[in-house]
N, CA, C and O atoms as a GROMACS GRO file, in nm:
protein
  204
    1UNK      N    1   2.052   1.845  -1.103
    1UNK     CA    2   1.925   1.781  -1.066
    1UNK      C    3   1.951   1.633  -1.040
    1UNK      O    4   2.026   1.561  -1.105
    2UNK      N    5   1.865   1.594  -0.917
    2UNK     CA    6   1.920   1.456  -0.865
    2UNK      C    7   1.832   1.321  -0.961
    2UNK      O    8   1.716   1.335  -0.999
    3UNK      N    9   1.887   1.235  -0.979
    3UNK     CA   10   1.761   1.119  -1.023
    3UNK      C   11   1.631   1.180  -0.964
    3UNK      O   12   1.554   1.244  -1.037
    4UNK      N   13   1.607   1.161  -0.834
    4UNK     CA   14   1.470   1.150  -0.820
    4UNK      C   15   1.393   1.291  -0.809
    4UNK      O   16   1.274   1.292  -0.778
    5UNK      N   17   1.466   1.414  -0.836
    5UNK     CA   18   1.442   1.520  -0.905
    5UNK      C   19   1.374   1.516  -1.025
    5UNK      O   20   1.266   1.573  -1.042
    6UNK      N   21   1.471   1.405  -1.165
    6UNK     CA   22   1.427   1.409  -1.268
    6UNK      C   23   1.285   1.308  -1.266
    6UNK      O   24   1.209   1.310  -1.363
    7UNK      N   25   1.263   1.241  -1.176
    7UNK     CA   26   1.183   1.120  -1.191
    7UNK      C   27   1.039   1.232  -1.108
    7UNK      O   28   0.943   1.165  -1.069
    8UNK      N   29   1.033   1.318  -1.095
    8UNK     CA   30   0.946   1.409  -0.982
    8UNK      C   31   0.840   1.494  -1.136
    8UNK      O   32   0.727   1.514  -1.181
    9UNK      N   33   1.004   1.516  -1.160
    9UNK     CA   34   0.962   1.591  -1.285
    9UNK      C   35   0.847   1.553  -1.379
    9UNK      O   36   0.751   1.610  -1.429
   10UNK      N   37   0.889   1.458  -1.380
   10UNK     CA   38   0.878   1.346  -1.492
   10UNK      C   39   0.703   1.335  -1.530
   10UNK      O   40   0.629   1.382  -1.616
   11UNK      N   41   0.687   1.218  -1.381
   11UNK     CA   42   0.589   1.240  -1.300
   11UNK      C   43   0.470   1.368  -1.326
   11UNK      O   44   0.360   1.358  -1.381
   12UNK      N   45   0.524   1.467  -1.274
   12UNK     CA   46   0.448   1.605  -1.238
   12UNK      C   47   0.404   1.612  -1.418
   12UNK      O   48   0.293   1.568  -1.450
   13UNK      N   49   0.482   1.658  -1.509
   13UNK     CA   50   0.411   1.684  -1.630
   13UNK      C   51   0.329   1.546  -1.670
   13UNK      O   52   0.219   1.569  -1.719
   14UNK      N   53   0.357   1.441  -1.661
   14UNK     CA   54   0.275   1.343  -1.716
   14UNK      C   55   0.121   1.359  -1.640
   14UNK      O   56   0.022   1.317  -1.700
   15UNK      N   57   0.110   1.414  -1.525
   15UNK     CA   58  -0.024   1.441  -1.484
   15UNK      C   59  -0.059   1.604  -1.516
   15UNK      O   60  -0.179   1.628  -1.514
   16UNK      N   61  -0.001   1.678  -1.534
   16UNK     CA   62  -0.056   1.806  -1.626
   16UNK      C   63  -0.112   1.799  -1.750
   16UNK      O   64  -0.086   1.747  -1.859
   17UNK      N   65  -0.208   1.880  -1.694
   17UNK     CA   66  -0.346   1.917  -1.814
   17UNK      C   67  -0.483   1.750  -1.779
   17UNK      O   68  -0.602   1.756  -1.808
   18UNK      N   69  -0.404   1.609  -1.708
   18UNK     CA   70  -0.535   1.564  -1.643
   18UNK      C   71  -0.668   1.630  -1.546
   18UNK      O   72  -0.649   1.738  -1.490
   19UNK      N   73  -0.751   1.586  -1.536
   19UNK     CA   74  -0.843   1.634  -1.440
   19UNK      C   75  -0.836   1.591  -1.289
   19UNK      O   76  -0.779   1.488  -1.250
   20UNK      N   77  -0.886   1.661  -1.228
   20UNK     CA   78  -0.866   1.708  -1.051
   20UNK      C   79  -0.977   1.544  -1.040
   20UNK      O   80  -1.044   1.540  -1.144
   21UNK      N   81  -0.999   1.456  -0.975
   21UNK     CA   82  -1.051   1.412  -0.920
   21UNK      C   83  -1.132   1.466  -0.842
   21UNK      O   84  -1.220   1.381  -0.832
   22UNK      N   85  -1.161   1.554  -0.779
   22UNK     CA   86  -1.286   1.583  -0.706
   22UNK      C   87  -1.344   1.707  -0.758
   22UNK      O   88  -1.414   1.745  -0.664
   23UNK      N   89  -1.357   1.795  -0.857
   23UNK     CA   90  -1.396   1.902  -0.907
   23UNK      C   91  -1.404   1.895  -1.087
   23UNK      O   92  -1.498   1.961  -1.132
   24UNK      N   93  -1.324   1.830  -1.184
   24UNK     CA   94  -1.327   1.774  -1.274
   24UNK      C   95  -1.248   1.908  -1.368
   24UNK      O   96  -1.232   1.908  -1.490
   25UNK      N   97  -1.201   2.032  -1.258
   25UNK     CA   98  -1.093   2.102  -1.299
   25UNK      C   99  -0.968   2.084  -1.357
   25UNK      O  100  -0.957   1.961  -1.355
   26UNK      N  101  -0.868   2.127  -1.407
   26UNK     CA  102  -0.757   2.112  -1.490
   26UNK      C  103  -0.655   2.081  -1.400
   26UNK      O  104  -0.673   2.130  -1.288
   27UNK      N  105  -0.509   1.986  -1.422
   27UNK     CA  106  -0.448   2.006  -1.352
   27UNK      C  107  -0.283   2.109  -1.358
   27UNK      O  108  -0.183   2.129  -1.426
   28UNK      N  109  -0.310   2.124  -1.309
   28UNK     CA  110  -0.141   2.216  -1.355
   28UNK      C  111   0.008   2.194  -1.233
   28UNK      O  112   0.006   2.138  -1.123
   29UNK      N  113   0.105   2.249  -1.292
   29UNK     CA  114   0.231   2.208  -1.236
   29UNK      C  115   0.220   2.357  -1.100
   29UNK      O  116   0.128   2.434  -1.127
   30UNK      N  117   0.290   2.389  -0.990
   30UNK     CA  118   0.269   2.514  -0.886
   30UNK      C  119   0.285   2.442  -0.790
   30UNK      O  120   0.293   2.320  -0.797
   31UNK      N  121   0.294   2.535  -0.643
   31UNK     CA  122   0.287   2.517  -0.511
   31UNK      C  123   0.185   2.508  -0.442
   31UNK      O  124   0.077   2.561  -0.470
   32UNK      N  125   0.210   2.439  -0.341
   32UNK     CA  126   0.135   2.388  -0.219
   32UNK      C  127   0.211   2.420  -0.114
   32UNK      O  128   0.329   2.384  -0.111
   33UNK      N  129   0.151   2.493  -0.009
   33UNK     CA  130   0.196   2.536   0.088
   33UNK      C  131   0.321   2.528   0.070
   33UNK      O  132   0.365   2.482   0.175
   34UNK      N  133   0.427   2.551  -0.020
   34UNK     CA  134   0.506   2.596  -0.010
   34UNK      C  135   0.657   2.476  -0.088
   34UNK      O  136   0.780   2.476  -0.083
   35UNK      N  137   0.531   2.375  -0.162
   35UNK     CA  138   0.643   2.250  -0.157
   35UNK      C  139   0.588   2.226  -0.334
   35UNK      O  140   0.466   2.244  -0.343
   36UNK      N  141   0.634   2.203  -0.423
   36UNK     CA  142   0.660   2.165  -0.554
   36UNK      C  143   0.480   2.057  -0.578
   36UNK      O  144   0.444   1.967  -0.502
   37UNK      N  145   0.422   2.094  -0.670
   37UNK     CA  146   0.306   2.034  -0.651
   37UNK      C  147   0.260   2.006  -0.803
   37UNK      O  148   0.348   2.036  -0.884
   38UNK      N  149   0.143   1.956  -0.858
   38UNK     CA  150   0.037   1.923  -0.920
   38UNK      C  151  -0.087   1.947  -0.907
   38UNK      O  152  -0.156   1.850  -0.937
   39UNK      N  153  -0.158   2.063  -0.866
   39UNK     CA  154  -0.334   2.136  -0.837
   39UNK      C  155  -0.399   2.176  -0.939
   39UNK      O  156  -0.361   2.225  -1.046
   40UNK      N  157  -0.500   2.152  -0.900
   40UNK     CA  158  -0.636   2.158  -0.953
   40UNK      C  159  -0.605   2.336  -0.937
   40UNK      O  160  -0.577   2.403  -0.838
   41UNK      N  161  -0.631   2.388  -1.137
   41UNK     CA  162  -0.637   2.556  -1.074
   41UNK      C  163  -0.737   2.563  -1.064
   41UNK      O  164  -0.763   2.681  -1.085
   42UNK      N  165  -0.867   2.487  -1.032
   42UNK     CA  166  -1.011   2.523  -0.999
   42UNK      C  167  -1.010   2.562  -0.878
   42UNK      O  168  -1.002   2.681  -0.850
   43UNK      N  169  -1.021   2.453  -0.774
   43UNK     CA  170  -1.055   2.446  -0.681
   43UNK      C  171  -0.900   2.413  -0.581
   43UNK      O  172  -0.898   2.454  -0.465
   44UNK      N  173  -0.806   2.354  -0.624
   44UNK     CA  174  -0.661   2.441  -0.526
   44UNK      C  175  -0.644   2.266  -0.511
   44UNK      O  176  -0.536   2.251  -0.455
   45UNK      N  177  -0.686   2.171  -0.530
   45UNK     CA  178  -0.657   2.103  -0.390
   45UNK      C  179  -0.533   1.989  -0.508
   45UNK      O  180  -0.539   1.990  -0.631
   46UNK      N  181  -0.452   1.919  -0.442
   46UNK     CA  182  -0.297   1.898  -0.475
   46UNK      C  183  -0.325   1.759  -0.541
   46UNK      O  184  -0.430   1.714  -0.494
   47UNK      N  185  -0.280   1.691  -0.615
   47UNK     CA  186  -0.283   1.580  -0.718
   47UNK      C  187  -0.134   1.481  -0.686
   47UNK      O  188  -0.117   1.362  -0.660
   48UNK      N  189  -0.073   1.558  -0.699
   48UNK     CA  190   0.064   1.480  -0.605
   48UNK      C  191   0.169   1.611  -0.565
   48UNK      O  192   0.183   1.708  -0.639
   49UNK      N  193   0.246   1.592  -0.422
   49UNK     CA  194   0.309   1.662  -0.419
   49UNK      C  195   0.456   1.600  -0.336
   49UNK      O  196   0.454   1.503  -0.259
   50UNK      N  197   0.541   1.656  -0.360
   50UNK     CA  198   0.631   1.628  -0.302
   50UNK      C  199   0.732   1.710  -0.231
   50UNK      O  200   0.768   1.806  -0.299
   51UNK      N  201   0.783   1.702  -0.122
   51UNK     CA  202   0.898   1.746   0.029
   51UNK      C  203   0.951   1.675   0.076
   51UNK      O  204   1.023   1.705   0.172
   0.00000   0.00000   0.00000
């Protein structure tokens, strides 16, 4: 795993289990169209993602 692999990582859990900004849903670690993400499992929509 590269530095900015671990720094992605890092990142991604420190915003899991915050709330979605536009729905006030949970956030969790998963995909987005197909690329390493942070979504709302309410309503889907991405919190940070990275490709």
């Amino acid at each position: 795993m590269s530095v900015v692999d671990s720094a992605c990582e890092e990142l991604f859990e420190r915003m899991e289990d915050d709330t979605c900004a536009y729905c006030e849903g949970g956030l969790v670690m998963g995909q987005y169209k197909d690329t390493a993400a942070v979504l709302c499992e309410d309503c889907g929509t991405p919190a940070i993602r990275v490709w």
